[in-house]
MDTraj code that builds the backbone (N, CA, C; nanometers):
import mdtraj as md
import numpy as np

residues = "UNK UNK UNK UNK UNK UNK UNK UNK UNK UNK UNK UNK UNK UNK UNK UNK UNK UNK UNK UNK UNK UNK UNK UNK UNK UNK UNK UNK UNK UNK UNK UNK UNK UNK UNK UNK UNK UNK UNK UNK UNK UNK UNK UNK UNK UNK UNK UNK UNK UNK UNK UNK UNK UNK UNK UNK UNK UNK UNK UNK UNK UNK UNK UNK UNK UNK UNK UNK UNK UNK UNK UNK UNK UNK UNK UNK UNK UNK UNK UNK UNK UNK UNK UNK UNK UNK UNK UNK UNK UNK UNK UNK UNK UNK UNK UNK UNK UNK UNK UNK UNK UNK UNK UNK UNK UNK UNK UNK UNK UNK UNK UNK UNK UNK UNK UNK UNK UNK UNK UNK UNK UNK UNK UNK UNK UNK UNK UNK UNK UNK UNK UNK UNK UNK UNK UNK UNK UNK UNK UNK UNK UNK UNK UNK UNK UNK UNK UNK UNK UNK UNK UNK UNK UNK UNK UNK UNK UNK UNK UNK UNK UNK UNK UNK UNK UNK UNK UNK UNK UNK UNK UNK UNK UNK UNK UNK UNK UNK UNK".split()
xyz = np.array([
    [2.8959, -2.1677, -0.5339],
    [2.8405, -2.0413, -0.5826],
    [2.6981, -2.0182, -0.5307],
    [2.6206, -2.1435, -0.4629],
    [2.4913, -2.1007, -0.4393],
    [2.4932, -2.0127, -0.3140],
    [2.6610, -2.0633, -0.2159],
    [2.6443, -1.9927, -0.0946],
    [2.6605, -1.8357, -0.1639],
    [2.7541, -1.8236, -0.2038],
    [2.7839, -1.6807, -0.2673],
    [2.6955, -1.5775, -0.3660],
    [2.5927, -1.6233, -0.4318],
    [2.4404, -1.5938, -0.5005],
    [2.3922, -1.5448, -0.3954],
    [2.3452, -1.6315, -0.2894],
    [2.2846, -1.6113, -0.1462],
    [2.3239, -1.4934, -0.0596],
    [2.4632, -1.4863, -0.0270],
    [2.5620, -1.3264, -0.0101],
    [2.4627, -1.2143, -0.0861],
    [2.4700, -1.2174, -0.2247],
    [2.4482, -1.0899, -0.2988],
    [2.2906, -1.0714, -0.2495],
    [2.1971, -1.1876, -0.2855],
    [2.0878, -1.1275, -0.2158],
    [2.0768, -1.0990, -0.1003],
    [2.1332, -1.1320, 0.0129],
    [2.1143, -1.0814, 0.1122],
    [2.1686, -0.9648, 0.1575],
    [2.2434, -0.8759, 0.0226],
    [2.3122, -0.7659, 0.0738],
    [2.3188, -0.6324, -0.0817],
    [2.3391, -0.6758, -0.1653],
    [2.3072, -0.5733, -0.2879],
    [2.2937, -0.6512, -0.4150],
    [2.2086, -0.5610, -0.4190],
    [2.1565, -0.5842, -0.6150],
    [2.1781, -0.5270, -0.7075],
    [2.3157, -0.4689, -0.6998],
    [2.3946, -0.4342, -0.8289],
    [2.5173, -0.5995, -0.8040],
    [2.5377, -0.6308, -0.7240],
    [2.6474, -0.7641, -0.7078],
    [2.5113, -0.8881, -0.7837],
    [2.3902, -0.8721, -0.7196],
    [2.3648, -0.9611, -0.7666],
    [2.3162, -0.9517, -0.9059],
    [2.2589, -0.8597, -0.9818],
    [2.2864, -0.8485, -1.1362],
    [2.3815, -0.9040, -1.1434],
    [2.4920, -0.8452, -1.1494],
    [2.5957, -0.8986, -1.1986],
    [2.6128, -1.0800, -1.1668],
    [2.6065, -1.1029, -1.0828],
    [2.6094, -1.2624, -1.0462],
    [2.4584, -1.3497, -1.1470],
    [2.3546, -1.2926, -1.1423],
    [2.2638, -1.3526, -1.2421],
    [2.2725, -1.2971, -1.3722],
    [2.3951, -1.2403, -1.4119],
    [2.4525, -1.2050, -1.5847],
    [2.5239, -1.3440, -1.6150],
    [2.6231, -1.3615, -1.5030],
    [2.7201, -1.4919, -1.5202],
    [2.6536, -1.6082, -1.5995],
    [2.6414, -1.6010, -1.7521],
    [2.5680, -1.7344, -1.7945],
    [2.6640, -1.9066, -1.7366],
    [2.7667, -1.8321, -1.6943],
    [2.8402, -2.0039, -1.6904],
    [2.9396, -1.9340, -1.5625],
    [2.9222, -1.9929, -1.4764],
    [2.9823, -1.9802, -1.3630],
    [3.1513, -2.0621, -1.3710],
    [3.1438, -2.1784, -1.4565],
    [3.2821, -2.2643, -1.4726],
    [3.3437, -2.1509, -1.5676],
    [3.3062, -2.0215, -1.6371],
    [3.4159, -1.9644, -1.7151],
    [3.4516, -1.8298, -1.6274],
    [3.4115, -1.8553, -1.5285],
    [3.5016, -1.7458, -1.4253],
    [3.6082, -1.7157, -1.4524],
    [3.6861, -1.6034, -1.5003],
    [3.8223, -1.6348, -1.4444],
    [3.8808, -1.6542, -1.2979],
    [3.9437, -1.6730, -1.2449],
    [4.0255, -1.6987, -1.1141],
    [4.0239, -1.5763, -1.0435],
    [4.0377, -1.4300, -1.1310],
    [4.0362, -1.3208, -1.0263],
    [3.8907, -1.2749, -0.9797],
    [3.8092, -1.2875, -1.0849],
    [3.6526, -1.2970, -1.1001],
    [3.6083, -1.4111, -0.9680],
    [3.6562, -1.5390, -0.9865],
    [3.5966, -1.6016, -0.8816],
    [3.6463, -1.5403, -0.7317],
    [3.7804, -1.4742, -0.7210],
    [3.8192, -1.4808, -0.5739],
    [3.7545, -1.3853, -0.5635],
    [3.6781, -1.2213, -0.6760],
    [3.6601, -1.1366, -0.6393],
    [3.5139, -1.1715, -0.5325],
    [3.4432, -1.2594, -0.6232],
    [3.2782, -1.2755, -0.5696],
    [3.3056, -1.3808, -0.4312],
    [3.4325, -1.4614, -0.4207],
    [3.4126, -1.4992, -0.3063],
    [3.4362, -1.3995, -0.1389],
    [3.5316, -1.3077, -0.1919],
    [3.5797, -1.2300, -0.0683],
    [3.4847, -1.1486, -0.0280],
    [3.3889, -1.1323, -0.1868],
    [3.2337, -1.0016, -0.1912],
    [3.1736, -1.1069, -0.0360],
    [3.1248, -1.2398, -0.0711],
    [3.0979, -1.3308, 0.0115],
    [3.1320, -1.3220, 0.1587],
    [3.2334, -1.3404, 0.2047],
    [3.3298, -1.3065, 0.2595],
    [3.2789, -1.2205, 0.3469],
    [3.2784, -1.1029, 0.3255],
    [3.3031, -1.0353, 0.3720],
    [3.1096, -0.9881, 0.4294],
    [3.0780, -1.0368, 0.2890],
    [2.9074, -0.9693, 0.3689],
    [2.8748, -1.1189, 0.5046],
    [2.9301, -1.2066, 0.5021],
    [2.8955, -1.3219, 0.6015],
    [2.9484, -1.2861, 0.7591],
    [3.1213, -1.2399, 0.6966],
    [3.1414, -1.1270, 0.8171],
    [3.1235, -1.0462, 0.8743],
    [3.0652, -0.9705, 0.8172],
    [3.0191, -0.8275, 0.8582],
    [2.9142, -0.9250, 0.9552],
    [2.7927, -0.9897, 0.9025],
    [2.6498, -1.0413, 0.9809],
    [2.7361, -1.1184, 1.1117],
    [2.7799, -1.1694, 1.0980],
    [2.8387, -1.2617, 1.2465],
    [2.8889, -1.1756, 1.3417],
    [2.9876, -1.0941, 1.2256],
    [3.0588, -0.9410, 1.3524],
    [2.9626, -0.8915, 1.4345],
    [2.8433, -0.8481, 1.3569],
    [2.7085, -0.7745, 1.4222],
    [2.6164, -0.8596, 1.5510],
    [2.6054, -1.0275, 1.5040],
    [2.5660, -1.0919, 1.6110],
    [2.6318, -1.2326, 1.5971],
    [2.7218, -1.2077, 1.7128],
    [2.8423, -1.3413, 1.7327],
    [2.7298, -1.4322, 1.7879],
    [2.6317, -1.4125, 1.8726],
    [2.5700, -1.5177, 1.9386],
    [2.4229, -1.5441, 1.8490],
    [2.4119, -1.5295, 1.7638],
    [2.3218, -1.5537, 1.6575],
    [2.1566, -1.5711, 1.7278],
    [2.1596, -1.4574, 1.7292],
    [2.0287, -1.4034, 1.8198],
    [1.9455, -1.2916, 1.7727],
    [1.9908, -1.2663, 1.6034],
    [1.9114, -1.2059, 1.5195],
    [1.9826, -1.1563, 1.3989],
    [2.0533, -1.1031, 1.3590],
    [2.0820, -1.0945, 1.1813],
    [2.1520, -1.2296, 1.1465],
    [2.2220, -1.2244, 1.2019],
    [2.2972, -1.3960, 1.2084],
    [2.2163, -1.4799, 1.1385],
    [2.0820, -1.4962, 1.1901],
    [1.9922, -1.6108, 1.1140],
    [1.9658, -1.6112, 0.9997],
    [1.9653, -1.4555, 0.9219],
    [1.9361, -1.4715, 0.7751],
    [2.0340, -1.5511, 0.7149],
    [2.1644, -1.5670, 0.7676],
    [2.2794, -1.6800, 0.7370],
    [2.2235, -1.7796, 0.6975],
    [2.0966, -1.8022, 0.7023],
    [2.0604, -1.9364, 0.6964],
    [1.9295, -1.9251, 0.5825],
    [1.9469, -1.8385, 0.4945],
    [1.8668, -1.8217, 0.4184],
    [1.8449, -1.9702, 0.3096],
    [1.7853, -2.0012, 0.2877],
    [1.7888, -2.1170, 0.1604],
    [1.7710, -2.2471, 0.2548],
    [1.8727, -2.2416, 0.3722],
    [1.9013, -2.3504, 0.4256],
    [1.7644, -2.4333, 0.4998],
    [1.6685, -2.3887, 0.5210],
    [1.5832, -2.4855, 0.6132],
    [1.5212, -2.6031, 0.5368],
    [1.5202, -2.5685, 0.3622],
    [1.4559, -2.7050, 0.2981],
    [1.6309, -2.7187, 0.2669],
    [1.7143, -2.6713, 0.2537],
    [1.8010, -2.7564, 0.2351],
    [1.8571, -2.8585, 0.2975],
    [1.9110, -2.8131, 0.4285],
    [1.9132, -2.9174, 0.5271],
    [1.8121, -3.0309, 0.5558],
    [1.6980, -3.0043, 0.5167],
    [1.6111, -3.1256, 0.4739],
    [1.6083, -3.2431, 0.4130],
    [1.6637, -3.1535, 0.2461],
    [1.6742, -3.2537, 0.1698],
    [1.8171, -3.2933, 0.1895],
    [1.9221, -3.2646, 0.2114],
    [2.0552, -3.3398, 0.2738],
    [2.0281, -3.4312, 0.3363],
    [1.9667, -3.4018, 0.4806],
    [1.9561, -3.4836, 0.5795],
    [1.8631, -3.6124, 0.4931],
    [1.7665, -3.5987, 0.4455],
    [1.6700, -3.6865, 0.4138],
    [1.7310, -3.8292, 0.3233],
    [1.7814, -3.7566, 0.2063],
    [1.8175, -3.7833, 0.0977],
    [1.9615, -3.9134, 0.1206],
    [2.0171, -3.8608, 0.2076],
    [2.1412, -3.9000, 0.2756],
    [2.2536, -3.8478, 0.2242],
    [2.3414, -3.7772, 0.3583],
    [2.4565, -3.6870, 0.3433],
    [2.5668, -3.7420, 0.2141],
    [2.5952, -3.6580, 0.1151],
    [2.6896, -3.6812, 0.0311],
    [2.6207, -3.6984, -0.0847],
    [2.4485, -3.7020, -0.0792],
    [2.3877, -3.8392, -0.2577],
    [2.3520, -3.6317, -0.2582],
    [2.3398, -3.5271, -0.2547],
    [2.2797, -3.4012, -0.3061],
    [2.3838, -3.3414, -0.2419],
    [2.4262, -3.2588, -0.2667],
    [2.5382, -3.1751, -0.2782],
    [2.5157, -3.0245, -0.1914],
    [2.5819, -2.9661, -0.0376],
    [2.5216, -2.8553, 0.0223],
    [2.5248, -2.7688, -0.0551],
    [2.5794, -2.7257, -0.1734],
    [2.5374, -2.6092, -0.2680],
    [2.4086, -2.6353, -0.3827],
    [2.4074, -2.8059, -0.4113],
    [2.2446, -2.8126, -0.4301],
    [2.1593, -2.8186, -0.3747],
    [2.1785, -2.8890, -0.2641],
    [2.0774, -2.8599, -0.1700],
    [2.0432, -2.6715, -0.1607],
    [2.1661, -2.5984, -0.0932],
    [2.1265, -2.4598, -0.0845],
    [2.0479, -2.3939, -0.2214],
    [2.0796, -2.3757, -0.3470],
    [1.9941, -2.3635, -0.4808],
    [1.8942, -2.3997, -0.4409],
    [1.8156, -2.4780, -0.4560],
    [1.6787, -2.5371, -0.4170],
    [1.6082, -2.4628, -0.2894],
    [1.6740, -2.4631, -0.1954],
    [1.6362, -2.3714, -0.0752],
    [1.6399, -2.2462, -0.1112],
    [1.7262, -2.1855, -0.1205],
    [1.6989, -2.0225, -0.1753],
    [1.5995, -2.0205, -0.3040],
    [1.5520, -2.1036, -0.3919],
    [1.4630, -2.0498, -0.5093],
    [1.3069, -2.1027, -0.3977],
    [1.3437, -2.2011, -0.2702],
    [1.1934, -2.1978, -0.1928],
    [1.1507, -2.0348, -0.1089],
    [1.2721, -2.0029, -0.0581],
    [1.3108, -1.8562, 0.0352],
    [1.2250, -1.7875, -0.0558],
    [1.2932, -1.7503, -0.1729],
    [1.2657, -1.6174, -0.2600],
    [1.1037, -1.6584, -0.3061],
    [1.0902, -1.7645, -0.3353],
    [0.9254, -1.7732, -0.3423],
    [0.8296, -1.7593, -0.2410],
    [0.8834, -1.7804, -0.1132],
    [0.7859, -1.7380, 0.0163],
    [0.7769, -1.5958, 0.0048],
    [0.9154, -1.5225, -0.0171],
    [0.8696, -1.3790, 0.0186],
    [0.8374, -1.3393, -0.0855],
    [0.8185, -1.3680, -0.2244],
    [0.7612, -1.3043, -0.3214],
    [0.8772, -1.2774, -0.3843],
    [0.9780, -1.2676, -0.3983],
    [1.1048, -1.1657, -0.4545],
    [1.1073, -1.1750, -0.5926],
    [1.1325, -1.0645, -0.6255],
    [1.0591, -1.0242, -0.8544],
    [1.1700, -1.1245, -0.8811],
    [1.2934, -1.1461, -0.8040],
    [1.3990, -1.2085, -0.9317],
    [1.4244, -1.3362, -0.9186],
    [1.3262, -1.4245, -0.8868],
    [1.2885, -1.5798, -0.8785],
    [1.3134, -1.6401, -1.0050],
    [1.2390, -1.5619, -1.0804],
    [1.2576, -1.6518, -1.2125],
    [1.3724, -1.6186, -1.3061],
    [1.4344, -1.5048, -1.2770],
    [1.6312, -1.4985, -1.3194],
    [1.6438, -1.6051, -1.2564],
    [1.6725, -1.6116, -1.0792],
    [1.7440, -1.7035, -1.0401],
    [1.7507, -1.8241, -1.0772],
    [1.5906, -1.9001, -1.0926],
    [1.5791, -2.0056, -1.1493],
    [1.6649, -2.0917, -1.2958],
    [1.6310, -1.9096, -1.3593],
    [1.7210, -1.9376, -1.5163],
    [1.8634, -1.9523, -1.4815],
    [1.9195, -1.8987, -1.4433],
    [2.0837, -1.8526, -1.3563],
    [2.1354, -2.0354, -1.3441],
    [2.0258, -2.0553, -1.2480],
    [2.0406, -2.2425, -1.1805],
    [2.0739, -2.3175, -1.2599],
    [1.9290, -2.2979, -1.3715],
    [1.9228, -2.4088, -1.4775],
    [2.0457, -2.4060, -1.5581],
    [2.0874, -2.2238, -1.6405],
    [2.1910, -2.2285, -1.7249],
    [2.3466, -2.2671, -1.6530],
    [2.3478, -2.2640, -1.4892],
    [2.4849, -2.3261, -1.4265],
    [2.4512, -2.4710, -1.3916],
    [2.3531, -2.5409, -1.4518],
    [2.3760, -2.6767, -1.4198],
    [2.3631, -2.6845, -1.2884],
    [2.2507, -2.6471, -1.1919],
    [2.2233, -2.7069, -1.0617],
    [2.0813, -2.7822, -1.1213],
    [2.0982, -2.8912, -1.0239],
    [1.9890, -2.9713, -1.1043],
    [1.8390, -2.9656, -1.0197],
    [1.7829, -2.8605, -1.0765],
    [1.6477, -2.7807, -1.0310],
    [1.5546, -2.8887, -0.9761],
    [1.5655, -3.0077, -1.1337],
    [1.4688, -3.1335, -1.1370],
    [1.4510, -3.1907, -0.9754],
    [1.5453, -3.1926, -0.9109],
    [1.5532, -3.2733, -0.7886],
    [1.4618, -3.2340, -0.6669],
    [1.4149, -3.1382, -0.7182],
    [1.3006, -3.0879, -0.5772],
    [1.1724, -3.2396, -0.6266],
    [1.1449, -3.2460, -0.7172],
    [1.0504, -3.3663, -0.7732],
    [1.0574, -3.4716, -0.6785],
    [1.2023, -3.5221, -0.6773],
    [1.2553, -3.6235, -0.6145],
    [1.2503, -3.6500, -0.4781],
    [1.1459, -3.5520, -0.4110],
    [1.1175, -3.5319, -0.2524],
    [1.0169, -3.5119, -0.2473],
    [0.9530, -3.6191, -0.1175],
    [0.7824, -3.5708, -0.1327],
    [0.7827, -3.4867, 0.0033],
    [0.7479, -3.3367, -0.0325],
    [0.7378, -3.2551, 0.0754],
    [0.6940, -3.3111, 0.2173],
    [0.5680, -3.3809, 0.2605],
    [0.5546, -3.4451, 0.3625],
    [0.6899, -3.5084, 0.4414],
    [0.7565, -3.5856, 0.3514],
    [0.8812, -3.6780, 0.4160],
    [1.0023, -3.5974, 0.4485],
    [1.0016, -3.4349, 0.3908],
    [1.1148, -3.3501, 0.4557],
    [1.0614, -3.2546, 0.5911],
    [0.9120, -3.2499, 0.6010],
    [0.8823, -3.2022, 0.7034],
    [0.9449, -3.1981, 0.8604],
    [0.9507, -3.3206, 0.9050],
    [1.0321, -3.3547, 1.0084],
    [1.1566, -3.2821, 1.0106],
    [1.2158, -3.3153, 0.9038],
    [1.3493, -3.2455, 0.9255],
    [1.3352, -3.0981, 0.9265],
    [1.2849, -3.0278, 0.8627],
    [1.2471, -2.9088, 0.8349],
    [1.2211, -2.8399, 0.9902],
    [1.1181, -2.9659, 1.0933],
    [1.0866, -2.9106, 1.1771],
    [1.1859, -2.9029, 1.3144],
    [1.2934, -2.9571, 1.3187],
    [1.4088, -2.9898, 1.4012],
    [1.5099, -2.8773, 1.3488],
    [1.5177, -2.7850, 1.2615],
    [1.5947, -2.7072, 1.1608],
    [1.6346, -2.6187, 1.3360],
    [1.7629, -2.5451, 1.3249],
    [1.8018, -2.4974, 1.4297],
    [1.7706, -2.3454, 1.4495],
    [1.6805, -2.2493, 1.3430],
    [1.5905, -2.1455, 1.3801],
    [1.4602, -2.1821, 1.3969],
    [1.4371, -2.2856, 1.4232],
    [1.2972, -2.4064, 1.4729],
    [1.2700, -2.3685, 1.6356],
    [1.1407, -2.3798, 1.6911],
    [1.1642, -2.3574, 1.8321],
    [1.0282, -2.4352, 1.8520],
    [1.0059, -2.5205, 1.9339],
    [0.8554, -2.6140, 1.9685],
    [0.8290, -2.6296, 1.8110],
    [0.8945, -2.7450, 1.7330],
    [0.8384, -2.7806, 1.5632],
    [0.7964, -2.6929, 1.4858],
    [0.8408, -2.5543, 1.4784],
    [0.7990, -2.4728, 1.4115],
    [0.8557, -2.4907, 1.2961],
    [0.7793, -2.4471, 1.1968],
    [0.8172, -2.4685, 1.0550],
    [0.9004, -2.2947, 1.0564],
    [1.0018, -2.2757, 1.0661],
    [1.0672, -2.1538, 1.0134],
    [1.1512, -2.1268, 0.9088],
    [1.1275, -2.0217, 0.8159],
    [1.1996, -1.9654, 0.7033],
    [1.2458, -1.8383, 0.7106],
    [1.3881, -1.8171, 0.6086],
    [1.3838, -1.7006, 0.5755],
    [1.3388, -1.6283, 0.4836],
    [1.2318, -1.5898, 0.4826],
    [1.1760, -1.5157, 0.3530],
    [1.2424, -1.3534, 0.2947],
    [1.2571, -1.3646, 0.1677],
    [1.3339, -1.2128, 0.0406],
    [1.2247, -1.1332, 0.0158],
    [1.1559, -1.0992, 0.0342],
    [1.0578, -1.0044, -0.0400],
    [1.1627, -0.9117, -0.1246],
    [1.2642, -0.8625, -0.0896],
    [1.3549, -0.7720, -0.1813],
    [1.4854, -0.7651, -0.1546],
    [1.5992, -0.7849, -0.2273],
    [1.6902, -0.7823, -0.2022],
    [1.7844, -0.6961, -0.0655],
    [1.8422, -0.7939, 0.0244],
    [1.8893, -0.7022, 0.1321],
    [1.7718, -0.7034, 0.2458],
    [1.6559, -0.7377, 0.2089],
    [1.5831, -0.7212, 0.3216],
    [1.5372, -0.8348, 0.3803],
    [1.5815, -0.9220, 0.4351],
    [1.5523, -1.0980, 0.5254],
    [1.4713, -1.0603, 0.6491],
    [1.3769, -1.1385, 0.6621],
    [1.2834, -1.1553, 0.7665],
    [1.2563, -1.2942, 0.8029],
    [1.2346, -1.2946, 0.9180],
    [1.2058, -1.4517, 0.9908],
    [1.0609, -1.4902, 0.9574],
    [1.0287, -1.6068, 0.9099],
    [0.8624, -1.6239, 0.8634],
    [0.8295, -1.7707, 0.9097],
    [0.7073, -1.7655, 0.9955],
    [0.6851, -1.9011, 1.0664],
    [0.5739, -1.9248, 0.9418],
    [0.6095, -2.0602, 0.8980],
    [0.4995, -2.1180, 0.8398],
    [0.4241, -2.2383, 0.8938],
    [0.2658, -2.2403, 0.8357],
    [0.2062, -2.3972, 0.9029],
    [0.2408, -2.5186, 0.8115],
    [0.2434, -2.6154, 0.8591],
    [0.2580, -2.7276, 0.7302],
    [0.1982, -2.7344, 0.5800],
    [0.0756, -2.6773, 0.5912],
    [0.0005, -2.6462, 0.4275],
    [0.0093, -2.5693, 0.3704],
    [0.0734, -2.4555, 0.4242],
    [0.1458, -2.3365, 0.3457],
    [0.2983, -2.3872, 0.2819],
    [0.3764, -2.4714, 0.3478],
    [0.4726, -2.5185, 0.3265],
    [0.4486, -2.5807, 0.1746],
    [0.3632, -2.6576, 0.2419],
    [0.3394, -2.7753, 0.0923],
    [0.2831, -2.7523, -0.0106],
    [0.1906, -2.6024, -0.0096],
    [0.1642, -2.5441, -0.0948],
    [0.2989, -2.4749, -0.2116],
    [0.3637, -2.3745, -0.0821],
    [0.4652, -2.3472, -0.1604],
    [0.5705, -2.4227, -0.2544],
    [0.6050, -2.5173, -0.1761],
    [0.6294, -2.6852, -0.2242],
    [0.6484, -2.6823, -0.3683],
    [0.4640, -2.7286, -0.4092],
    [0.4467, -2.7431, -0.5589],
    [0.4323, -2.6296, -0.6213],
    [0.4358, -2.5159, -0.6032],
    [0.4083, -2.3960, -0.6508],
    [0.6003, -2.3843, -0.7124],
    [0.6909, -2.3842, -0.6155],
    [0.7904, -2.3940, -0.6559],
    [0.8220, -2.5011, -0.7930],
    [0.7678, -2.6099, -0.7483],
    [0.7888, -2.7311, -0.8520],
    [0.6911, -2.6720, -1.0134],
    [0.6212, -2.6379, -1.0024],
    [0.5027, -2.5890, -1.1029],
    [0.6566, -2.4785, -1.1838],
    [0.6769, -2.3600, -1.0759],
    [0.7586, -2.2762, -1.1876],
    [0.8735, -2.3019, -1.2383],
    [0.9628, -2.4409, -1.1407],
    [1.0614, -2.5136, -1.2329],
    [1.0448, -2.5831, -1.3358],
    [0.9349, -2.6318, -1.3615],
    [0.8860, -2.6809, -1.4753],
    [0.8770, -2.5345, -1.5963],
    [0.8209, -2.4731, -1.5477],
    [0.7818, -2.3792, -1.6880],
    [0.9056, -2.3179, -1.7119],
    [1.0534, -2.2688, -1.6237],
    [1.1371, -2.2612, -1.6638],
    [1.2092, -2.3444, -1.7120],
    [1.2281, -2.4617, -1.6911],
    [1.2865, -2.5802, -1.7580],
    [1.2356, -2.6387, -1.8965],
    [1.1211, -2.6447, -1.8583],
    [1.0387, -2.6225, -2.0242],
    [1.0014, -2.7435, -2.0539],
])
top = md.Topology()
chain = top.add_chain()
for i, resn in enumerate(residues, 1):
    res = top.add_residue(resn, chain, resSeq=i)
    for name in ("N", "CA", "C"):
        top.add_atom(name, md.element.get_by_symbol(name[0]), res)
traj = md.Trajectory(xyz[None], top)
């Protein structure tokens, strides 16, 4: 569901209301889940249809993913989960670009049981590397996709201390939502 959360922001915010209403994602029904996956579906298709050789909308595909693939890679493949890993990455995304509905999402996370706590469990410095090998990376660039607003993805080069700033800034507001 984090890939499919990720869908709605990157494409409408009446889907994603509705997806941050879902207090419990396990009481889906079955037609409910296939509906939000094909919603999925279909907005992932549409972006690839537009650029098969992923040479510009294509990349917002990869929204969430640059600290995620981090902490996967870091952590070691299989011990964090690519839809926890992705959660964690998209609540870093939506905090680079500012996006108002960070702290729904956050709540959304916490009340579906993604386990927020685990950004703690990484010391930003030691995911850097990976971060910087990430495959919208070009000469170690630190690159993200930053939300400023739903539907609207932009490519954002960051330096390492902006990173690590954002980092604990993220960690700071999982705490005050977690409580």
């Amino acid at each position: 569901m984090a890939e499919v959360i990720k869908h709605a922001f990157l494409s409408n915010p009446h889907w994603l209301d509705e997806l941050l209403g879902t207090a419990d994602i396990t009481a889906l029904t079955g037609s409910q889940l296939e509906l939000h996956l094909s919603r999925g579906i279909a907005v992932k298709a549409a972006i690839v249809e537009e650029d098969a050789l992923e040479q510009g909308a294509r990349k917002f595909l990869n929204l969430g993913h640059t600290l995620a693939h981090a902490i996967e890679a870091h952590a070691g493949y299989g011990t964090v989960t690519h839809g926890e890993a992705v959660a964690l990455g998209l609540a870093f995304d939506l905090l680079i670009g500012g996006h108002d509905r960070l702290e729904d999402y956050l709540k959304w996370c916490a009340a579906n049981r993604y386990p927020l706590e685990l950004l703690s469990d990484f010391d930003i410095r030691e995911l850097l590397p990976y971060m910087k090998r990430d495959k919208k990376s070009s000469r170690g660039e630190l690159v993200f996709i930053e939300l400023a607003d739903t539907g609207c993805p932009a490519l954002r080069v960051l330096e390492e201390q902006e990173v690590i700033s954002f980092y604990h800034k993220l960690g700071q507001k999982i705490k005050e939502v977690l409580g």
